[in-house]
C-alpha positions in Angstrom: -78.1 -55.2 -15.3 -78.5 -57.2 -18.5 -82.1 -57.3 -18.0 -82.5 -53.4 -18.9 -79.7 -54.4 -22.3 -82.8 -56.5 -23.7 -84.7 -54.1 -25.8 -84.4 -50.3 -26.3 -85.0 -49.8 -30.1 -84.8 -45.9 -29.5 -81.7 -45.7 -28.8 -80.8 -48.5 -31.1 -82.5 -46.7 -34.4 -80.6 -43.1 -32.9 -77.2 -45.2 -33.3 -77.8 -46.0 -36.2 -78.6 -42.5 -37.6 -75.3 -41.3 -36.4 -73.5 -44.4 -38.1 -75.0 -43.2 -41.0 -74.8 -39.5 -41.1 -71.1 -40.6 -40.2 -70.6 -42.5 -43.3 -70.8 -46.1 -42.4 -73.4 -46.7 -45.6 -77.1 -46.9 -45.7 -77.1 -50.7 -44.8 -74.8 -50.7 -42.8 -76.6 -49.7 -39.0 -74.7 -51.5 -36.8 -71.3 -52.7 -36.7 -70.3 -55.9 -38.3 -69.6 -57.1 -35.2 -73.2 -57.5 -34.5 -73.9 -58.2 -37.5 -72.0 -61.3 -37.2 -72.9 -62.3 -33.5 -76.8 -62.2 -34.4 -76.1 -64.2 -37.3 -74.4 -67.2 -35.0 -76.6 -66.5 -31.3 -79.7 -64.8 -32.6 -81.9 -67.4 -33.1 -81.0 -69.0 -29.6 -81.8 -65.2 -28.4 -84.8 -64.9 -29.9 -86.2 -68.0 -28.8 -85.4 -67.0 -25.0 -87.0 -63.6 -25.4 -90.0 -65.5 -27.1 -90.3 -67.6 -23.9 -89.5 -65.0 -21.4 -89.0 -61.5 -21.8 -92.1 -61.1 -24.8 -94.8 -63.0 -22.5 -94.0 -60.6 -19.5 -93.7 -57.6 -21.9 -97.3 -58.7 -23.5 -99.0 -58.8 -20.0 -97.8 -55.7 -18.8 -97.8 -53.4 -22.0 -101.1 -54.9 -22.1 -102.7 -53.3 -19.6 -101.7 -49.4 -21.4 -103.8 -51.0 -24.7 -99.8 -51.5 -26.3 -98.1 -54.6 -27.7 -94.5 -55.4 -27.3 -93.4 -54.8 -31.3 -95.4 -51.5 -30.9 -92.8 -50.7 -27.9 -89.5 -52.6 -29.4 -90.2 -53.3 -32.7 -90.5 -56.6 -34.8 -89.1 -59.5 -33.2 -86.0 -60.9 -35.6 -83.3 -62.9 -35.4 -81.4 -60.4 -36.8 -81.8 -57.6 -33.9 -82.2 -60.3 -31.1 -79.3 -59.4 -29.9 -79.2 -55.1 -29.7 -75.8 -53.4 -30.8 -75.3 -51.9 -27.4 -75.0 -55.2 -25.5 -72.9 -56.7 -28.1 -70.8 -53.6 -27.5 -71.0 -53.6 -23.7 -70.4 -57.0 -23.2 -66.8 -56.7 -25.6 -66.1 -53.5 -23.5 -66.3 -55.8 -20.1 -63.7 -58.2 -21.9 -61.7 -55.4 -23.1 -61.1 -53.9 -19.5 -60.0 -56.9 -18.3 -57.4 -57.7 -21.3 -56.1 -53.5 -20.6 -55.5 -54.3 -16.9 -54.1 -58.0 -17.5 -51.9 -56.2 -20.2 -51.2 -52.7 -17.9 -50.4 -55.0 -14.9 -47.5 -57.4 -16.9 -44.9 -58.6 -15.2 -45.2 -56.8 -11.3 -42.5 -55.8 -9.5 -41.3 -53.6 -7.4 -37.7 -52.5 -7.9 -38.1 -52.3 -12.0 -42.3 -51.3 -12.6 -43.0 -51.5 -16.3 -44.2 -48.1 -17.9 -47.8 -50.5 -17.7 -47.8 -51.0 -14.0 -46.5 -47.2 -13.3 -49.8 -46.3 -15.3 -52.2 -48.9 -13.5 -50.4 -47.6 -10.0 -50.8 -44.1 -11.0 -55.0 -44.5 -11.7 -55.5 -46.9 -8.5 -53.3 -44.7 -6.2 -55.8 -41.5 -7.3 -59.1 -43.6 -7.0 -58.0 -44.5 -3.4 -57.1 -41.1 -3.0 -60.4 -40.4 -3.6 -61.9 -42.7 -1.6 -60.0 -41.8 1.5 -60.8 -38.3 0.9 -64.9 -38.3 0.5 -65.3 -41.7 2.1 -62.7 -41.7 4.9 -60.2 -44.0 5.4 -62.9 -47.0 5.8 -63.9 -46.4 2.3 -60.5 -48.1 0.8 -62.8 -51.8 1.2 -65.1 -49.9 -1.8 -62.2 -49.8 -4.3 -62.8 -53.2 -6.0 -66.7 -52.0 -7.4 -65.3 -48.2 -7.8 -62.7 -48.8 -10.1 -64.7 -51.4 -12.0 -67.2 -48.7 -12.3 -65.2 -46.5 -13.6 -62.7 -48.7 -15.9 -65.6 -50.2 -17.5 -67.1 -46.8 -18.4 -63.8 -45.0 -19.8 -63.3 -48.0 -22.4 -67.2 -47.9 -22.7 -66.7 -44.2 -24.0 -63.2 -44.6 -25.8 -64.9 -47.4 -27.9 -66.1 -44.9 -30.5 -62.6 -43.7 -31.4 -62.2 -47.2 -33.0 -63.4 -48.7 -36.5 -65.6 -51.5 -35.8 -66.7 -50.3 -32.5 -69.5 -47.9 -31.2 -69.4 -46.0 -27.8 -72.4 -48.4 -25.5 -72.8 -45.9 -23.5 -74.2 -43.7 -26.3 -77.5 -46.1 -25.2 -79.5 -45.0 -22.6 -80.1 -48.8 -21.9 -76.5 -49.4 -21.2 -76.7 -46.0 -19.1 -79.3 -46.9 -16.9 -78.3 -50.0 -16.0 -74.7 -48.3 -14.6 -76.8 -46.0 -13.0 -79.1 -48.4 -11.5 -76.1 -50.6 -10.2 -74.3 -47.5 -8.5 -77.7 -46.8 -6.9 -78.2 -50.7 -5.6 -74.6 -50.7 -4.4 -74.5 -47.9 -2.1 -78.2 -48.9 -0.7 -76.9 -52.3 -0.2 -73.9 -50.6 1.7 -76.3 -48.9 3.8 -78.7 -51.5 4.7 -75.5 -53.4 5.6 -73.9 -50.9 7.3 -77.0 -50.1 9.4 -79.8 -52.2 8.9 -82.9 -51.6 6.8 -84.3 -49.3 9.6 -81.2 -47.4 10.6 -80.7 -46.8 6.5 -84.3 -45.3 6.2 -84.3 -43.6 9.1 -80.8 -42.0 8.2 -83.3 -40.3 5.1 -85.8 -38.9 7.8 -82.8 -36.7 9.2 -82.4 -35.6 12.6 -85.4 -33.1 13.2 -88.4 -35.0 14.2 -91.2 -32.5 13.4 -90.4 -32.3 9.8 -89.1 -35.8 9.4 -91.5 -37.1 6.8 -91.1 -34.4 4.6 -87.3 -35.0 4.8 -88.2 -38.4 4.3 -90.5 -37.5 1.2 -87.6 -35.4 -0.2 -85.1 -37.8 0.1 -86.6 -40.9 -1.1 -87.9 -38.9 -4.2 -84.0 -38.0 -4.4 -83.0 -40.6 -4.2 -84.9 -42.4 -6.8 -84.1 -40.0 -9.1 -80.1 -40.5 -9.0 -80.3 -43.6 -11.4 -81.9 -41.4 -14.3 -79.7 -38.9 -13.3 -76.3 -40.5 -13.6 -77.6 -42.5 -16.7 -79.4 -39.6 -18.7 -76.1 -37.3 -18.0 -73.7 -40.7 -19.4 -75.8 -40.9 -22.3 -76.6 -37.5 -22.9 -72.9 -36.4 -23.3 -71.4 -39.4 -25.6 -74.9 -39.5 -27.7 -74.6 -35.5 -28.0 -70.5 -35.8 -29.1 -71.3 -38.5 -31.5 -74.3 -36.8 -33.2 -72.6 -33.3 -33.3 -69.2 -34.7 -34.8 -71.8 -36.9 -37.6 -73.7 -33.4 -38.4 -70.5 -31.3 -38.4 -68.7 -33.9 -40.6 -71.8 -33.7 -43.1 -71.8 -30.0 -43.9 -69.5 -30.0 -47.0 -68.7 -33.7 -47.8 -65.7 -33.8 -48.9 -63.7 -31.5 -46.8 -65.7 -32.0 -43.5 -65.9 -35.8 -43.1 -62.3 -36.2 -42.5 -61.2 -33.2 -41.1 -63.8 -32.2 -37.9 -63.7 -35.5 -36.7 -60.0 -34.9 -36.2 -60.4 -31.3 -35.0 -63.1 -32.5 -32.1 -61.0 -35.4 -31.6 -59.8 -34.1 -28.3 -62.5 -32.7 -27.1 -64.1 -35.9 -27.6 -61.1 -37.7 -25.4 -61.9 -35.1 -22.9 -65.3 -35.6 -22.6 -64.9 -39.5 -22.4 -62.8 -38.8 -19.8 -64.6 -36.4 -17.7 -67.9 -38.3 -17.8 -66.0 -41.6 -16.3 -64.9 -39.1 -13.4 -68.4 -37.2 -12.6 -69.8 -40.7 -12.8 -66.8 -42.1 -10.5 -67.0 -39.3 -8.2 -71.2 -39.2 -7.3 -70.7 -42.6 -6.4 -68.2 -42.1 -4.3 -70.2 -39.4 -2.8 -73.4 -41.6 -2.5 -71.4 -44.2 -0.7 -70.5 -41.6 1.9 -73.6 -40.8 3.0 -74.7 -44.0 4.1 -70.8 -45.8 5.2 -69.7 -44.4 8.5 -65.9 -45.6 10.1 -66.7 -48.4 12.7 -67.2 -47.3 16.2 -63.3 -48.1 17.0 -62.1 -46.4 14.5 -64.6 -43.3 15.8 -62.6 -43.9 19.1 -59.0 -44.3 17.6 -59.8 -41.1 15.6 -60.7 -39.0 18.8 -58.1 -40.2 20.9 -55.3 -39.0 18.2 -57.3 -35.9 18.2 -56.9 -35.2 21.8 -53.2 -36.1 21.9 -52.6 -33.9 18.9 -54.4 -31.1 21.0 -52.3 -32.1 24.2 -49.0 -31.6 22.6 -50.0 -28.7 20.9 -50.8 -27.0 24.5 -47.7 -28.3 25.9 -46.4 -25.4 28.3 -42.5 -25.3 27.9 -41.0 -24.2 31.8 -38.7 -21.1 30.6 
């Protein structure tokens, strides 16, 4: 994952248009934050990308007639270290402080308005589970919920001074949806070997199993840009719209439409965490199946249910 949060100066130099259409100050791009953490690690950061990631990026640019600072831009200590993995990495420590805090003290007679909350998110991501899943899919929860904490703060970052949303970079996007996509192939190569988990793409007609093959594969390649172009598309889209909208009589605007889309922003940040949430859960169940027990558990409780249902009562 942090190997796509090297370099992406596009999305870097479109962040820092909004911060400055939203008032942060000409010279001020990125938060101080980063500001300060490339002041302290840059140069160790630069040297490492001088030694690793810009003799790889020179060879392979290379052969399209392209240099690496034509790509990412000039190589500085000063953007060494992009604002959206500054951001992404204080959004990994800030989900773990919000569940260590949430959690408390546990118990179960007297739950703390914390724990009640935490309860009330993992009982519905299980929920969830169970119900596109199955019941097997409950030994998913651990990445699923990681998923999709780390995403909601990701998007609520924005609503805070000193903070940016990461996840208004398609960098930090892709490499979520690129994680979601290794995660459920890994489930299925697990689950049923490397054949059995290509084979599952070819589906169950022979004749016109390698254009089902073809279809799927290209399908399935295409759900990383997917789930990260739809992440970034609608947090980029909410900042940029509430930066323009704020703009259009300064003054009067740049305080009072920011507050105005303020919910709709919460909602979005929101609903984005769930669409991403729920395609992976969906992904997962087409390639976990219930072990072969559980198959046999599951149709035995089916035909006893059936049994008593067909039970003839003597008069």
């Amino acid at each position: 994952m942090f190997w796509l949060l090297q370099e992406n100066p596009e999305a870097t130099a479109k962040a820092a248009e909004v911060a400055e259409k939203a008032g942060e100050g000409g010279e001020h791009h990125v938060p101080i934050i980063v500001q300060m953490v490339n002041h302290y690690l840059g140069e160790y950061a630069l040297r490492f990308e001088m030694a690793v990631t810009y003799p790889f990026w020179t060879k392979f640019l290379g052969y399209f007639g392209a240099k690496p600072e034509e790509v990412f831009g000039p190589y500085t200590a000063e953007n060494a270290i992009p604002w959206y993995t500054v951001m992404f990495v204080i959004a990994a420590i800030l989900s773990s402080v919000i569940i260590w805090v949430l959690k408390g003290k546990l118990s179960e007679d007297e739950p703390g308005s914390g724990q009640q909350t935490l309860e009330a998110g993992v009982l519905a991501v299980r929920a969830m589970l169970v119900d596109i899943v199955g019941p097997h899919g409950i030994k998913y929860f651990p990445v699923v919920a990681t998923f999709g904490i780390l995403i909601l703060v990701s998007n609520l970052m924005g609503f805070f001074p000193l903070f940016v949303s990461p996840t208004a970079a398609t960098s930090v996007t892709f490499a979520l949806g690129i994680s979601s996509f290794i995660y459920y192939n890994y489930i299925g190569i697990k689950e049923n070997g490397p054949f059995g988990h290509l084979k599952h793409w070819a589906g169950p007609i022979w004749w016109i199993a390698p254009l089902i093959f073809l279809i799927e594969l290209v399908g399935n390649f295409v759900r990383p840009l997917s789930l990260g172009l739809r992440l970034f598309g609608n947090m980029f889209a909410d900042e940029a719209v509430a930066a323009n909208m704020a703009n259009l009589f300064p003054g009067y605007t740049n305080w009072m439409i920011p507050v105005l889309l303020m919910p709709l922003a919460l909602f979005v940040a929101f609903i984005q965490t769930f669409v991403f949430v729920l395609l992976s859960m969906v992904y997962i169940s087409e390639v976990s199946h219930p072990p072969h027990d559980e198959h046999g558990h599951a149709h035995h409780e089916d035909d006893v249910a059936y049994a008593d249902d067909n039970v003839v009562v003597p008069a």
